[in-house]
C-alpha positions as CSV (number, residue, x, y, z in Angstrom):
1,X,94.9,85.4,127.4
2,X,94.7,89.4,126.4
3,X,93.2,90.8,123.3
4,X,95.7,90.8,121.4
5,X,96.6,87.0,121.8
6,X,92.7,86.6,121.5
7,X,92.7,88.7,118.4
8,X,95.7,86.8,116.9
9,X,94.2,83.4,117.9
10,X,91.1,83.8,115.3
11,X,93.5,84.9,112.5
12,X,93.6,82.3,110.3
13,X,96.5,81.0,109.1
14,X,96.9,82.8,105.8
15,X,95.9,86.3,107.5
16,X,98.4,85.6,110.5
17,X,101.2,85.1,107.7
18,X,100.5,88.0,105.9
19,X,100.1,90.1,109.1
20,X,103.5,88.7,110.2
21,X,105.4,89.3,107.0
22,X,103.4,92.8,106.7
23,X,105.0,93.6,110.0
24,X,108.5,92.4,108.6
25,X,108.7,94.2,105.6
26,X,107.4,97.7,107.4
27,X,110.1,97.3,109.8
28,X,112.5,97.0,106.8
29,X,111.1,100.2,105.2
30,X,111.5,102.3,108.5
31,X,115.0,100.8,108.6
32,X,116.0,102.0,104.9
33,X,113.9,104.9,105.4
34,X,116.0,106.4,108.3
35,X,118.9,105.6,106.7
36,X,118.4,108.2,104.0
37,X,120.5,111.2,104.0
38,X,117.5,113.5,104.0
39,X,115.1,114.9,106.3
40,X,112.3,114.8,107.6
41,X,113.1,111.2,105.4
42,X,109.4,110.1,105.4
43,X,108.5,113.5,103.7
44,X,110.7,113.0,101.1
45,X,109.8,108.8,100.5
46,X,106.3,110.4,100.8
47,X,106.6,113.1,98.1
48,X,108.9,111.2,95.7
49,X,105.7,108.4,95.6
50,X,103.3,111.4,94.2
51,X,105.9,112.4,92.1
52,X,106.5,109.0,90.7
53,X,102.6,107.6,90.9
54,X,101.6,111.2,88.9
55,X,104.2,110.2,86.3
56,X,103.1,106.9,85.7
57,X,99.2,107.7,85.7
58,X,99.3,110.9,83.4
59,X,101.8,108.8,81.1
60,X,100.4,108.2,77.0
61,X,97.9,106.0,76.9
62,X,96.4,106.6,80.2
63,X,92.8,108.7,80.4
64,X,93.5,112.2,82.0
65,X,93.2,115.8,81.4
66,X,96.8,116.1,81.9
67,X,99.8,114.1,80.0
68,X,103.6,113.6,81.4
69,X,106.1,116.1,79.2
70,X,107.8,113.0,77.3
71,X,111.0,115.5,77.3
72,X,111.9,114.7,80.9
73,X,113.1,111.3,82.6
74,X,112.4,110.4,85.3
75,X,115.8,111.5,86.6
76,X,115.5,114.6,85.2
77,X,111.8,115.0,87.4
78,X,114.2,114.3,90.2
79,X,116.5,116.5,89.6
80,X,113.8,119.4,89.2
81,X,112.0,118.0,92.2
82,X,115.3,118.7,94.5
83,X,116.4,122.1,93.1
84,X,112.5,123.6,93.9
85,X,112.7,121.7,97.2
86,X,113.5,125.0,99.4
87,X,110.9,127.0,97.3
88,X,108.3,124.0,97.3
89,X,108.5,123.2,101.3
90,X,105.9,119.9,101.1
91,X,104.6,119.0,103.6
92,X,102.3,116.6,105.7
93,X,101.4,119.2,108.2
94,X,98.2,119.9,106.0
95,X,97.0,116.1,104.9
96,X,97.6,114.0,102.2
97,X,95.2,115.3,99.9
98,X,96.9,119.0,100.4
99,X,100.3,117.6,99.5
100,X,98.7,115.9,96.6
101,X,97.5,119.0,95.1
102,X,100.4,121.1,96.1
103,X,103.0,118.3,94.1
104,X,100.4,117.9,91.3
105,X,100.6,122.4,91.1
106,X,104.2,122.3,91.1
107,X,104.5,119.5,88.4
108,X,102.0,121.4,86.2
109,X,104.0,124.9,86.9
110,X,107.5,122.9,85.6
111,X,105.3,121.7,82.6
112,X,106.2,117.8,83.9
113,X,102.4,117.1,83.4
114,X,100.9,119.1,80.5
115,X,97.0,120.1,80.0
116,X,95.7,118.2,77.0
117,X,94.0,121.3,76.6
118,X,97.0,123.3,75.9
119,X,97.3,123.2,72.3
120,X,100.8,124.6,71.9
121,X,102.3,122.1,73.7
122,X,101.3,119.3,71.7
123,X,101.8,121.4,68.6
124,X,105.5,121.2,69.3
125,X,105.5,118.0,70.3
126,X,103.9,116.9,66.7
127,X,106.5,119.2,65.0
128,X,109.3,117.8,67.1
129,X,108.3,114.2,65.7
130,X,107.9,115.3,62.0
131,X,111.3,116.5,62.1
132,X,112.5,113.1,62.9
């Protein structure tokens, strides 16, 4: 028996299923993954995650220094995220945590996400919402 029988072998049974359908679905992601019509693909899934994760956890409600511009969709993000994409160039050659900063820069230079500390920002947005 090798190692990896071995290894499998003292798995129990819910570990082994969840390794197994683990091994499944990543096989599915690759799969959809090269089937984009982008490339490098995985750079994009990659970058489009930050994108969507920094949305979600600088969203109202949520404790940060930094709040999501309510003025943009989440389409509209995209659509900003693809026509900086030449002048961007993100990357994984530098790690994760370098791409994270360099999405989070570009998101705060587009005034996406929106320092609670800038005061004129949220002025508007208050005199937006009286006018209502």
């Amino acid at each position: 028996m090798n190692s990896v029988d071995q290894y499998k072998e003292e798995l129990d049974l819910q570990e082994h299923t969840r390794m197994a359908t683990t091994y499944l679905k990543l096989n599915q992601i690759i799969e959809n993954i090269n089937q984009l019509d982008v490339f490098p693909s995985l750079v994009w899934v990659w970058c489009w995650d930050i994108v969507k994760d920094k949305l979600n956890s600088h969203s109202p409600g949520k404790d940060s220094e930094y709040l999501t511009n309510q003025t943009f969709t989440e389409e509209d993000v995209w659509w900003m995220f693809v026509q900086d994409l030449d002048k961007n160039s993100f990357s994984l050659e530098y790690g994760a945590d370098e791409l994270d900063e360099a999405i989070f820069d570009w998101m705060t230079e587009r005034d996406i996400l929106v320092s609670l500390d800038q005061d004129q920002w949220l002025d508007d947005e208050d005199s937006d919402e009286e006018s209502e």
